[in-house]
N, C-alpha and C positions, 0 to 999 in steps of 0.2 A: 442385754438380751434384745433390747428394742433395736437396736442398730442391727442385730444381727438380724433379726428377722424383717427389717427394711431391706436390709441389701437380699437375700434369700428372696423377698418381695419383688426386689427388682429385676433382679435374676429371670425371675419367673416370667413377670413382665416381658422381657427380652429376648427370652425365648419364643414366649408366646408371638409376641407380632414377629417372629423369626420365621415362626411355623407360615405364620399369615400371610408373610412375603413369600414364603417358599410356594405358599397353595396357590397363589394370587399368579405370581411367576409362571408355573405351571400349568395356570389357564390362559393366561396369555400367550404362553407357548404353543397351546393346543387351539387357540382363534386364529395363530398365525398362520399355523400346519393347512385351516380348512381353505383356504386362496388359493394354496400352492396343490390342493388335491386337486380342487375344482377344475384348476387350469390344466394339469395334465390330461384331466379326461375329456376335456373338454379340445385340446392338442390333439390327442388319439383319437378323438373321434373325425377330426380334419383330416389327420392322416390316412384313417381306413379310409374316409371318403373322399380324397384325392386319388390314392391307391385304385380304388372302385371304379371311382370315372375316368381314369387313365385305361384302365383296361376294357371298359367298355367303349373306347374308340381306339381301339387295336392296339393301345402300348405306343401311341405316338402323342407326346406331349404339345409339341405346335397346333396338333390335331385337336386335343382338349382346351385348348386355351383359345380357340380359333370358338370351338362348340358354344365359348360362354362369352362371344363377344368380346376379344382379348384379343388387338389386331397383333400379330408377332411381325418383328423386322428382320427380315433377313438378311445374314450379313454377306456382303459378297465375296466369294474369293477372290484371290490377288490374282490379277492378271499375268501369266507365265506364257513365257516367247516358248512355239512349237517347238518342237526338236529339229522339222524336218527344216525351220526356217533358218536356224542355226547353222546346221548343215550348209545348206545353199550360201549363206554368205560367206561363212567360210573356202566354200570353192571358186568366189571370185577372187580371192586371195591367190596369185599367180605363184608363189612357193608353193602353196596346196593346190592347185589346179588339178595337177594329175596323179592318179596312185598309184604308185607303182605296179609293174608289171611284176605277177610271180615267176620266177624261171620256171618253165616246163620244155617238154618236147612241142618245138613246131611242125604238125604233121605236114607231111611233104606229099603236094601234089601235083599233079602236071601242068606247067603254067606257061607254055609252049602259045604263043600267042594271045600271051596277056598283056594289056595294057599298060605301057612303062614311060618313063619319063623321055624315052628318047624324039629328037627334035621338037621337046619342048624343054632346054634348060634355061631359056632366057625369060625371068619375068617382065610381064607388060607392064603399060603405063597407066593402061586402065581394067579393071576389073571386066569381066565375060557376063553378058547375061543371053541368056536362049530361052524364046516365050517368055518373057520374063522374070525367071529364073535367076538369080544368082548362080554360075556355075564355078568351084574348086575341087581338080581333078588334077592329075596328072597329067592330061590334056590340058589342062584350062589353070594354069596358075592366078596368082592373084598380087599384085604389085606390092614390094616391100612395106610402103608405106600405107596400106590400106590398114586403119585400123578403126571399125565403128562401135568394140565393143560388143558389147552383149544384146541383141533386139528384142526392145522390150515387150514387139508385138509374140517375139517366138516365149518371152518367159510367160506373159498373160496364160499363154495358150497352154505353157506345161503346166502352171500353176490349177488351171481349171481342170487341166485332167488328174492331175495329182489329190485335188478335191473328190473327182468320182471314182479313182481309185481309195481313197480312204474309206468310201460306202464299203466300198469292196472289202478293206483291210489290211489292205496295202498302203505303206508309208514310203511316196517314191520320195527321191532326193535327186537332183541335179547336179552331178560332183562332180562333172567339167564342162565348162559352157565355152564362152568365150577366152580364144588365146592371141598373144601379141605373136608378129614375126618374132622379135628375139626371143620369146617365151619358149617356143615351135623348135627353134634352135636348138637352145638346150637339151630338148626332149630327144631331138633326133641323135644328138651329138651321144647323148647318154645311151639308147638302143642299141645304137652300131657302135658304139665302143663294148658293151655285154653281147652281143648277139651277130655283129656284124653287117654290113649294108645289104645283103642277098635279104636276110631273116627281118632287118627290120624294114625296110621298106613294103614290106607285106602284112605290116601292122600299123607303121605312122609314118605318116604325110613329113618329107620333106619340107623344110619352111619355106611358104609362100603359096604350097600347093592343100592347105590342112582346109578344111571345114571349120576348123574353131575360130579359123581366122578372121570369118564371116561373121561371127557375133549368131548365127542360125545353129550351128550344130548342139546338143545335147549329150551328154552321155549320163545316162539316167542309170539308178539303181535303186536297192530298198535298204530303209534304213534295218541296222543292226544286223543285215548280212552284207559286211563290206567283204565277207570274201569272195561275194560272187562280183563285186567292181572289176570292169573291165576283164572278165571273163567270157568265156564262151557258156561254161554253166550256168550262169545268168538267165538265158535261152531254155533253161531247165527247171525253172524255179516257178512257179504260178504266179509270182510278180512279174519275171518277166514273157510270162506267153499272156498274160492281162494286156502289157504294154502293148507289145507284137497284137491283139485283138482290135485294141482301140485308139493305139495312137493314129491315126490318119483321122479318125470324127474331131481332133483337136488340130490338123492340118501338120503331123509328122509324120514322116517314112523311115521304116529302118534302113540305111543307108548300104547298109552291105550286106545284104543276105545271104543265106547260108548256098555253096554252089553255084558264087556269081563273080567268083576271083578272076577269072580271065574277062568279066566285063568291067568289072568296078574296079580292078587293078588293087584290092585289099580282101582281107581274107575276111572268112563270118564274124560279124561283129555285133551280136544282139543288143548289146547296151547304146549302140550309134546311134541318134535319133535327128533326121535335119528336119527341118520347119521350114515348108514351100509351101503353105498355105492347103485353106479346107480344097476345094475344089479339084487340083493337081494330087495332094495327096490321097484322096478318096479311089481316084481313076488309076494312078500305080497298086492300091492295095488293091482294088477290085481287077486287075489283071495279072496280081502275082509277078508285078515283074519289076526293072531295078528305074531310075531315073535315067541314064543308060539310055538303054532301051526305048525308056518313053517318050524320050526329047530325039531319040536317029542319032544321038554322036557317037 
């Protein structure tokens, strides 16, 4: 019986400090729980009042962090090439130089003493200049070998206007500039084989006799309407009667205006732009009239 009510004793024992760890445990549990409240509310209360003063400086965060003395770095963006500079270099690339002509009807007008190549099919040895002028015309060829390129004073000068046309919202592009004789060649060779020598020489300069040849001429358009390149609806577009307004303050003239085919010996060509400088270009557009005309040849 002694034994039995020792172990029954110890029993008891065992449980008892069983209960004692269980209570003990329990409180420990509940000292541990009160950190992990405190910090939440103590979280939440950071967050209402981050939330708070985020919105009491408009919902702009830089703004807030700037309010508490918190200098933020900003990061810069990557620097990304224009579109329209793209463009441009691509059209020094003589495979891409020129875009093609859409087929349409050439309207027929009466060109009964217009300006043609006859006794001039021999090119000279030296290039024409009148008032100092650079002149290529059907009149005025320009020696096979002349080849200076592109003038870097004529691209400064679109590049600048190109900039005050972007105020405006316009995106020009220069998508033929300078062409080689053999370049010229091809172009002619490909006209008058689709259209014929009557048709295309009332649109492009036989080689030797082109503007692009010069490294001066332009054919300017706006980016993302390349259907208007090398059309006459170009001339219809508010990019191009912007051009037509202000190219002469950057020292161009439209080369072929519209109703000057018996002087210019080519037909309206809005997008044409040659570069003879501020002064000459100001005095053709302030008289409405063609280079032609201005220079007596």
């Amino acid at each position: 019986m002694k034994n039995v009510k020792l172990v029954i004793s110890l029993i008891g024992k065992k449980e008892e400090q069983g209960m004692q760890s269980r209570f003990s445990l329990m409180k420990a549990k509940k000292k541990r729980k009160w950190p992990k409240i405190v910090a939440t509310i103590i979280l939440g209360l950071i967050v209402v009042t981050a939330v708070g003063w985020i919105g009491i400086n408009d919902w702009n965060i830089d703004k807030s962090l700037r309010a508490l003395g918190i200098t933020v770095q900003e990061e810069k963006p990557e620097v990304e090439l224009e579109k329209p500079t793209q463009v441009i270099e691509e059209a020094k690339d003589p495979v891409k130089e020129e875009p093609p002509i859409v087929e349409e009807p050439i309207e027929e007008v009466d060109r009964s003493g217009a300006k043609g190549y006859e006794g001039n099919e021999t090119l000279p040895a030296e290039p024409t200049y009148i008032d100092g002028i650079l002149i290529a015309s059907k009149q005025y060829p320009l020696p096979a070998t002349y080849a200076p390129g592109e003038s870097k004073e004529a691209r400064q000068a679109f590049e600048a206007m190109a900039a005050e046309a972007r105020l405006s919202g316009y995106e020009l592009v220069a998508f033929s500039t300078y062409r080689s004789f053999d370049y010229q060649q091809q172009l002619y060779n490909r006209y008058v084989s689709n259209d014929g020598v009557e048709a295309a020489d009332r649109y492009s300069a036989r080689p030797g006799y082109s503007e692009h040849q010069t490294g001066l001429a332009f054919d300017i358009g706006e980016l993302h309407f390349e259907q208007h390149f090398a059309r006459e609806s170009f001339g219809e577009t508010p990019a191009g009667q912007w051009v037509a307004s202000n190219a002469h303050k950057y020292g161009f003239i439209m080369r072929f205006p519209n109703e000057k085919e018996k002087i210019t010996g080519y037909m309206y060509e809005p997008w044409h732009f040659r570069y003879i400088g501020l002064d000459h270009a100001a005095k053709i557009y302030e008289a409405n009239t063609t280079l032609e005309e201005y220079l007596g040849i």
